[in-house]
C-alpha positions as CSV (number, residue, x, y, z in Angstrom):
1,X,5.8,-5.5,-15.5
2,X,6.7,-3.5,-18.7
3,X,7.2,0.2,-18.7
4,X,8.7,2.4,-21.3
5,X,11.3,4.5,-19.8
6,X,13.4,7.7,-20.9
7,X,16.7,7.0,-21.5
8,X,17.9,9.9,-19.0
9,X,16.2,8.6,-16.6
10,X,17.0,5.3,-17.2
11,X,20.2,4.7,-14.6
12,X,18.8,6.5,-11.6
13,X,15.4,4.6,-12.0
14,X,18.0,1.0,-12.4
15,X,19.0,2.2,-9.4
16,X,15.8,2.3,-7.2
17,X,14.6,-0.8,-8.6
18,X,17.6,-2.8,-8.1
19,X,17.6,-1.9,-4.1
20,X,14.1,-3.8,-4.1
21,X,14.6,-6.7,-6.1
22,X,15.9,-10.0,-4.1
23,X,18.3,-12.4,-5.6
24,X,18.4,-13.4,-8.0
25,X,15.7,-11.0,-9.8
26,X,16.4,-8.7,-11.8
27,X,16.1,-6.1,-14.3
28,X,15.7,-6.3,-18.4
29,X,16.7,-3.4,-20.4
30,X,14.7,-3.5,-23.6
31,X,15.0,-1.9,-27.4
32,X,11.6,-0.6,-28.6
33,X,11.4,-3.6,-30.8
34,X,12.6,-5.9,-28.3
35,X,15.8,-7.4,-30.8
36,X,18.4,-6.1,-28.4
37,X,18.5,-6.5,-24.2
38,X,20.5,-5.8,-21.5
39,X,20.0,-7.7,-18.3
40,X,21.0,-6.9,-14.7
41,X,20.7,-10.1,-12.7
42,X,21.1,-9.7,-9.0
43,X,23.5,-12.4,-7.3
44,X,23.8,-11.3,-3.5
45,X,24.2,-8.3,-1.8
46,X,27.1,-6.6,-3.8
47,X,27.3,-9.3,-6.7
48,X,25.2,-8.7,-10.4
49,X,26.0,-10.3,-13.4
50,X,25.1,-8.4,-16.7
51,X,24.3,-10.1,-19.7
52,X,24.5,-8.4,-23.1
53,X,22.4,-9.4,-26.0
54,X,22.7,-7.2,-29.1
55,X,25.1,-5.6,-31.3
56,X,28.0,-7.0,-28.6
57,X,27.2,-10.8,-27.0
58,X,28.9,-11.1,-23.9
59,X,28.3,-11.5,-19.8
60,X,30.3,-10.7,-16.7
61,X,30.0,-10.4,-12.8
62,X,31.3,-7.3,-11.3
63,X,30.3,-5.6,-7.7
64,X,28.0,-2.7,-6.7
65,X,30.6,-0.1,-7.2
66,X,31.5,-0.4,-10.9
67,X,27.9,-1.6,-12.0
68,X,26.1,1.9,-13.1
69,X,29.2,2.6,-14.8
70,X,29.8,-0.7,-16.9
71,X,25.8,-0.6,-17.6
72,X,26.4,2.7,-18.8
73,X,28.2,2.2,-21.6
74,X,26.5,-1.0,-22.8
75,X,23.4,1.2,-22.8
76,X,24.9,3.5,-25.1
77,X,26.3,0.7,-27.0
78,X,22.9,-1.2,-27.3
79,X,20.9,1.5,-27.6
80,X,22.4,4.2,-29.4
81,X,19.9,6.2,-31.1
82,X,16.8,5.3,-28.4
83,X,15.1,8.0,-26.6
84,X,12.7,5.2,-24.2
85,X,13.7,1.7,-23.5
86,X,11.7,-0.6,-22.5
87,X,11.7,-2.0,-18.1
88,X,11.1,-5.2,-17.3
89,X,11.8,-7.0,-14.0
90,X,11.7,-10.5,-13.3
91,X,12.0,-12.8,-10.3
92,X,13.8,-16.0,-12.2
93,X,16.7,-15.7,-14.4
94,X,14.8,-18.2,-16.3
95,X,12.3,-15.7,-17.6
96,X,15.2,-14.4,-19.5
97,X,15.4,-17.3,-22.1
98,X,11.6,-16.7,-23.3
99,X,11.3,-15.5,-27.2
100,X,10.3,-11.7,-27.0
101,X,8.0,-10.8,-29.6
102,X,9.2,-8.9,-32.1
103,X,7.5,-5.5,-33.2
């Protein structure tokens, strides 16, 4: 599933979705044109890792507590001038490696 999202909304939406999703799912943040992501990748209970793919390449682990912060600012990072970003959830962390097609 693929749904444009407002940006304000984004976070609390994250949120909900990420309470649903099973390990190790996860969440894709998407630019409109698809050339920059951010995913959430659930690892257990209290463990994501968050990968990075844009203007900054990088991934790290960190718990429950400091995740809506540290996704946050890579949002604002990534996406900078965006008003909707694109949602897309996944099941496999495999799904991540596909080529997006560009717009």
């Amino acid at each position: 599933m693929m749904a444009l999202v407002n940006i304000d909304s984004a976070l609390t939406q994250l949120k909900r979705e990420l309470k649903k999703i099973a390990p190790p799912g996860g969440i894709e943040l998407l630019s409109y044109k698809r050339n920059r992501t951010v995913a959430i990748i659930k690892r257990g209970a209290d463990l994501y890792q968050v990968c990075e793919n844009g203007y900054v390449v990088q991934e790290f682990t960190i718990g429950h507590d400091q995740l809506m912060r540290k996704v946050k600012s890579c949002l604002k990072r990534e996406f900078p001038r965006s008003r909707k970003i694109r949602f897309h959830k996944f099941q496999d962390p495999e799904e991540l490696q596909r080529t997006h097609q560009k717009i």
